[in-house]
N, C-alpha and C positions, 0 to 999 in steps of 0.2 A: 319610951320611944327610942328606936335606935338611929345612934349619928349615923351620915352619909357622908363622905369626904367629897369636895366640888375642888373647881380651882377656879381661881377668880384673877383677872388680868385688872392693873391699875396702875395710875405712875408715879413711880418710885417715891416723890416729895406725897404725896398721898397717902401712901403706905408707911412712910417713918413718922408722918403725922398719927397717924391712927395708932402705932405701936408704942408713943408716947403716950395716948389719951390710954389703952389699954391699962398700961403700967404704974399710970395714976390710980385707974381704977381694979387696979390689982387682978384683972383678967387677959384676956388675951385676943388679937386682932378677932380670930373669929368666934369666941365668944360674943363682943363687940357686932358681928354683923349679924350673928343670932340674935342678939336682943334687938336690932333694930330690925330685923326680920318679923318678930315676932309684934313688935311695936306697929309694924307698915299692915300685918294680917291680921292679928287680934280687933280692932276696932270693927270691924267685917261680921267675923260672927256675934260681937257684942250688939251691934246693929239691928240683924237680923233677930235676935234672942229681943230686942228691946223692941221688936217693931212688929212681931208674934204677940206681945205681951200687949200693947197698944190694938192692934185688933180683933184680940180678946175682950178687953175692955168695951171698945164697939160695941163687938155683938151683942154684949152684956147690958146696953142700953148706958155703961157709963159713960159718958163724952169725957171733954177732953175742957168743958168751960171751969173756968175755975170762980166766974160769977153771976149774978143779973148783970144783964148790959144794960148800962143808965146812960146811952145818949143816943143818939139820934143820927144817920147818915149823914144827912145835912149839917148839923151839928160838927161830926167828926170834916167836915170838908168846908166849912165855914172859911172866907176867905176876907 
């Protein structure tokens, strides 16, 4: 995939922070906001892929119970 150059506005104590964490972590500010880019979008299409995959299952007649239910409404709301 090809980079795109952006430019990002922030203030200044913000940005000498991030240039510190960068240099801890041996990359660089926008590496740093690529992975947390990637961190904020990725879960999105994981989601999706995992919730395809659930109803699939469905259709398939597999639920989703994982046993006999051994009690009772009343039971579960017993006061």
């Amino acid at each position: 995939m090809a980079n795109k150059n952006i430019t990002l506005t922030m203030p200044e104590e913000l940005l000498r922070r991030a240039k510190v964490i960068a240099a801890q972590r041996d990359t660089s500010v926008s590496g740093l906001v690529a992975e947390l880019l990637r961190q904020l979008t990725g879960p999105e299409s994981d989601y999706a892929a995992a919730w395809a995959e659930e109803e699939r299952l469905m259709h398939e007649g597999i639920g989703l119970r994982i046993g006999e239910i051994a009690w009772t409404r009343d039971e579960l709301h017993d006061r």
